[in-house]
N, CA, C and O of each residue as an XYZ file, in Angstrom:
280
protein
N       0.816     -1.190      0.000
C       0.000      0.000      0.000
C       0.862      1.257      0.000
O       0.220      2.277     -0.252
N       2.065      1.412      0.206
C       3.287      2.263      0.812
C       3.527      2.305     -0.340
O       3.394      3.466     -0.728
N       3.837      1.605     -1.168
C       4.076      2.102     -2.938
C       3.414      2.554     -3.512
O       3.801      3.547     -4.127
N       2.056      2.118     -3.660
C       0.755      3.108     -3.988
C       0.600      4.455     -3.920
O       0.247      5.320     -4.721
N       0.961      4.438     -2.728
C       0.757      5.910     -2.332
C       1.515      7.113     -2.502
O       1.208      8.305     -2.495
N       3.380      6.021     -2.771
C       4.401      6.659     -3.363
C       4.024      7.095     -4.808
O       4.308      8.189     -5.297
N       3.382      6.146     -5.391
C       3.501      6.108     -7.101
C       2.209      7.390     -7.088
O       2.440      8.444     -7.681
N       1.111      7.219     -6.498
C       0.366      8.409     -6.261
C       0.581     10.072     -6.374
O       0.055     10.937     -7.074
N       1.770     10.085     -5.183
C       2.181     11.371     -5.356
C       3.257     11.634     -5.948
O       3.895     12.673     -5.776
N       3.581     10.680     -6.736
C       5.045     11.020     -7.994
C       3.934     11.539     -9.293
O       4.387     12.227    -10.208
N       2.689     11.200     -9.272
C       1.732     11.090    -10.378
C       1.156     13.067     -9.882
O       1.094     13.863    -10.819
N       0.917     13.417     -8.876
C       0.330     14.718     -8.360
C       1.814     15.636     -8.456
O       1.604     16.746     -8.945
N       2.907     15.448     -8.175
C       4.075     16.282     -8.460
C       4.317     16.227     -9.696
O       4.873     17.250    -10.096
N       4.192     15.706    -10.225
C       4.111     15.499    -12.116
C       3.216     16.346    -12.662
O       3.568     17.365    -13.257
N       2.094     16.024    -12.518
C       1.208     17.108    -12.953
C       1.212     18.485    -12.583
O       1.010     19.354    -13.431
N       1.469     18.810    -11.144
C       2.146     20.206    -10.484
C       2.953     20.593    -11.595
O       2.599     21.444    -12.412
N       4.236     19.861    -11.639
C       5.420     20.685    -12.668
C       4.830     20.995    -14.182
O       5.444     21.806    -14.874
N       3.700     20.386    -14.676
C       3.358     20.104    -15.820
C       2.627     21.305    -16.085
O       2.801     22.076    -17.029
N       1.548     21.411    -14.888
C       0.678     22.733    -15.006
C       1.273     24.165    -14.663
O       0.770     25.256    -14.930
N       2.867     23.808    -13.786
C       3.491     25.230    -13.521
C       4.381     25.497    -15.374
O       4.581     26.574    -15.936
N       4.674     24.293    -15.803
C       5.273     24.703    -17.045
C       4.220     25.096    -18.618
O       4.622     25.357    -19.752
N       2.710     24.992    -18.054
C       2.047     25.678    -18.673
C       1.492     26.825    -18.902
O       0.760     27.262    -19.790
N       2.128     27.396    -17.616
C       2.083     28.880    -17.438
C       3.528     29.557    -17.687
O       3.529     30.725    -18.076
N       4.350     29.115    -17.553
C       5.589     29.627    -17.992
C       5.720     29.434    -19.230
O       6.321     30.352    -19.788
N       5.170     28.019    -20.350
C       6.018     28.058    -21.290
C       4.919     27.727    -21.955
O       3.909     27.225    -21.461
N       5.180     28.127    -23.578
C       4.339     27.560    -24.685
C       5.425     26.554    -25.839
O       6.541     26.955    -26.170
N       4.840     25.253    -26.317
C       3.764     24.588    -26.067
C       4.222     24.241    -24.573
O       4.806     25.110    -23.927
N       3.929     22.811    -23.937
C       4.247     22.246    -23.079
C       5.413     21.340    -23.557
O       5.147     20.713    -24.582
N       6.971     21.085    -22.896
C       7.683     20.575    -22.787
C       7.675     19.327    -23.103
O       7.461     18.573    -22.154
N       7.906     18.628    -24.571
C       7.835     16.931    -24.279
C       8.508     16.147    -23.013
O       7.908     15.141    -22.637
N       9.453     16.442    -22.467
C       9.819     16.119    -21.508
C       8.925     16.002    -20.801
O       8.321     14.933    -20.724
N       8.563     17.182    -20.017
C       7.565     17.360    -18.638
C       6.247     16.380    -19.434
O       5.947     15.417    -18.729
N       5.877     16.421    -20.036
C       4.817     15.518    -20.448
C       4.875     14.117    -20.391
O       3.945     13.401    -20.018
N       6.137     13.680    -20.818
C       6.731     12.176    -20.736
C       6.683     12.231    -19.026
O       5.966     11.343    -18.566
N       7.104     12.816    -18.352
C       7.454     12.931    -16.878
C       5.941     12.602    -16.568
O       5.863     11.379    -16.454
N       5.379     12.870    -16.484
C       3.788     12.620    -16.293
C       3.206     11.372    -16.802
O       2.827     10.473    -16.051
N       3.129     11.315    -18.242
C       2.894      9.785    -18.328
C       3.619      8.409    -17.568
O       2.987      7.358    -17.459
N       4.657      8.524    -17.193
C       5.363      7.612    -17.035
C       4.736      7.510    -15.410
O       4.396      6.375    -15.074
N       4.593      8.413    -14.572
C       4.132      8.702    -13.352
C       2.440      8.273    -13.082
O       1.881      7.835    -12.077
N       2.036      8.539    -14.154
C       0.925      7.891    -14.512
C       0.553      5.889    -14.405
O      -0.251      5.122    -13.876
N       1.912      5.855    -15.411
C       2.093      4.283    -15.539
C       2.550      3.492    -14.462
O       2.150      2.383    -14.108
N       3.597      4.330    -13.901
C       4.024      3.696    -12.218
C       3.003      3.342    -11.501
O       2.955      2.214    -11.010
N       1.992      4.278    -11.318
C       1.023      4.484    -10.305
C       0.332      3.658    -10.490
O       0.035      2.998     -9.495
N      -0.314      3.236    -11.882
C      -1.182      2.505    -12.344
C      -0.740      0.876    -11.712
O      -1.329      0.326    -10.782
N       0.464      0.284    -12.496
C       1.510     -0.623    -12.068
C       0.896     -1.037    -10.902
O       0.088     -1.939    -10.681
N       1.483     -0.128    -10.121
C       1.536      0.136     -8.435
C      -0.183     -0.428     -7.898
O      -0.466     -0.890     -6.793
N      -1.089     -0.213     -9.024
C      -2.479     -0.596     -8.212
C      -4.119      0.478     -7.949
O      -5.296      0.309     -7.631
N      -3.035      1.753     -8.396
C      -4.388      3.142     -8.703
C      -5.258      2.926     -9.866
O      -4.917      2.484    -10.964
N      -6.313      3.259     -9.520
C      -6.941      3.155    -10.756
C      -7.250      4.183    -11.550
O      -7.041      5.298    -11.072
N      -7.902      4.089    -13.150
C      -7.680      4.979    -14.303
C      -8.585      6.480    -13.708
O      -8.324      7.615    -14.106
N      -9.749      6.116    -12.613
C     -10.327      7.097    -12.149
C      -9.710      7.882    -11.031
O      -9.752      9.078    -10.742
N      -9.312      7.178    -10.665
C      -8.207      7.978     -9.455
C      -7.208      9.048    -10.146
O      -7.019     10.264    -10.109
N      -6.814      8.205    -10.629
C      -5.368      8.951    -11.417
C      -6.074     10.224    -12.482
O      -5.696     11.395    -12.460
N      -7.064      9.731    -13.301
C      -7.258     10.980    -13.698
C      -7.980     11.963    -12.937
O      -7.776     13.106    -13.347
N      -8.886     11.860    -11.797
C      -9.278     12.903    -11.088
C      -8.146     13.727    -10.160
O      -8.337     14.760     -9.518
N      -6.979     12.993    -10.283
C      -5.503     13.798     -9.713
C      -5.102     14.819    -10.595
O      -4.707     15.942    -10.280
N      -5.225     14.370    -11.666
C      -4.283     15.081    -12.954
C      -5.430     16.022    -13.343
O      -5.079     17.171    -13.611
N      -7.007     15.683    -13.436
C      -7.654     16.455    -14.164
C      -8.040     16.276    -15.758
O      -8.390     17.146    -16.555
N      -7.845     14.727    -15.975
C      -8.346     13.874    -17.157
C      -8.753     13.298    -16.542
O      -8.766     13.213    -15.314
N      -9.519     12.355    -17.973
C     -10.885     11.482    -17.869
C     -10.355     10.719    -17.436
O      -9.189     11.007    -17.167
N     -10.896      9.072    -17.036
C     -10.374      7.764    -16.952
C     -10.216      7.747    -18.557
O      -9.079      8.002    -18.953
N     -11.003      7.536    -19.346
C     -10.575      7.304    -20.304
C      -9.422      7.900    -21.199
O      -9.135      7.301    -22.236
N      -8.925      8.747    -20.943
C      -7.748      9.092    -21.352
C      -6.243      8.937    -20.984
O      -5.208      8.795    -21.634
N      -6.647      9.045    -19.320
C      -5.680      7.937    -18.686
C      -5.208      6.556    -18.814
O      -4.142      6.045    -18.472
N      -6.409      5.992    -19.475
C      -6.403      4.467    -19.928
C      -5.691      4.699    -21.192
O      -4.959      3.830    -21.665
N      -5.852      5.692    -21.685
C      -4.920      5.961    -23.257
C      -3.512      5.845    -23.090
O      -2.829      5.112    -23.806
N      -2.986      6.650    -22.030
C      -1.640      7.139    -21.743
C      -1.416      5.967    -21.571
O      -0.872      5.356    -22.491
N      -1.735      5.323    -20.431
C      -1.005      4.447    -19.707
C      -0.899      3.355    -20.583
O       0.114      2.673    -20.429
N      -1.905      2.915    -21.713
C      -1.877      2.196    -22.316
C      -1.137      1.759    -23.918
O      -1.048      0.860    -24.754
N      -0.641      3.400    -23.522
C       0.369      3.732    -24.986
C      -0.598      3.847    -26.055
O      -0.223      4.076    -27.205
């Protein structure tokens, strides 16, 4: 459950940096974006589900199911 919760908030600091680099920068950074999906996929891994994770980030489940699913 201790990983979960890790992979959780690697998935909410991801999106933080993602939405602070959408105010600083145009477009958004492929990087910082990869940084997010991948945080996404950990989490998922880890046992969160597609509704969780996207009500963190502020996407659908179904789009989360996209990412994570490549």
């Amino acid at each position: 459950m201790q990983e979960l919760a890790e992979k959780i908030a690697n998935v909410s600091i991801a999106a933080e940096v993602l939405r602070r680099v959408e105010h600083e920068y145009e477009p958004i950074t492929a990087e910082a974006r990869e940084r997010l999906h991948e945080a996404l996929r950990e989490a998922h891994r880890a046992g969160a589900s597609y509704g969780l994770l996207g009500r963190i980030v502020g996407l659908s489940r179904q789009r989360v199911a996209r990412i994570v699913n490549g």
